[in-house]
C-alpha positions in Angstrom: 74.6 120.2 59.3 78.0 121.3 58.7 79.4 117.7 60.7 77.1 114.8 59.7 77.4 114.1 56.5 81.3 114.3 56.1 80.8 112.1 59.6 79.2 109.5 58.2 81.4 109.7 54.8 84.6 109.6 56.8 85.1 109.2 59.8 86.1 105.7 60.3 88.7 106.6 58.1 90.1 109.5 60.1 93.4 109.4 61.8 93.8 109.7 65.4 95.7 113.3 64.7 92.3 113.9 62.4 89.8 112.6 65.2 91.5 115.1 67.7 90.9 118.2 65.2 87.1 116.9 65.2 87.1 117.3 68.0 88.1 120.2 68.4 85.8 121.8 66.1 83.1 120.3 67.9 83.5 122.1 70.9 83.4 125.3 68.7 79.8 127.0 68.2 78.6 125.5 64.8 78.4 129.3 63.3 81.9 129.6 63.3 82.5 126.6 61.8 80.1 127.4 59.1 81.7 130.7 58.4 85.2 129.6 58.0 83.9 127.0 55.2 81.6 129.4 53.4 84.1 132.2 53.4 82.1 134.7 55.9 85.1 134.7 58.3 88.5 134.2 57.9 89.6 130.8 59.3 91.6 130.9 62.6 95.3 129.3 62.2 94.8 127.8 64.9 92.1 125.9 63.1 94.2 125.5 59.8 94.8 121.6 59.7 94.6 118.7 56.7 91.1 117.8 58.6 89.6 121.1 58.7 91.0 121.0 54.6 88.9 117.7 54.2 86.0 119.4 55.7 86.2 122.2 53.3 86.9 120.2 50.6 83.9 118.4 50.9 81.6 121.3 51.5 83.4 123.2 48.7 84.5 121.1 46.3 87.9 122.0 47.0 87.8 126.0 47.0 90.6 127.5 48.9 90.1 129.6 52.3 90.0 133.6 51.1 
């Protein structure tokens, strides 16, 4: 859910930097994910890159991180 459809709209145009922070949040439990782009929990720095930005950009419309 939170993955598939931004997948499918980008990922053939991701950069190999971008395909590595995919990846990355693939690995993480799909909860945590979820909070960090609805604004339950705040997002890890170490999590705060341009793809994870995409990702909330496209779940949010572009509304910031609180």
């Amino acid at each position: 859910m939170v993955y598939g459809r931004f997948a499918d709209k980008h990922i053939a145009a991701l950069s190999k930097a971008e395909l590595d922070d995919y990846e990355k949040l693939l690995e993480l439990r799909d909860q945590q994910v979820f909070d960090w782009i609805f604004g339950a929990q705040p997002l890890d720095p170490n999590y705060d890159t341009p793809l994870f930005r995409r990702l909330l950009a496209f779940h949010n419309g572009g509304a910031s991180i609180k």
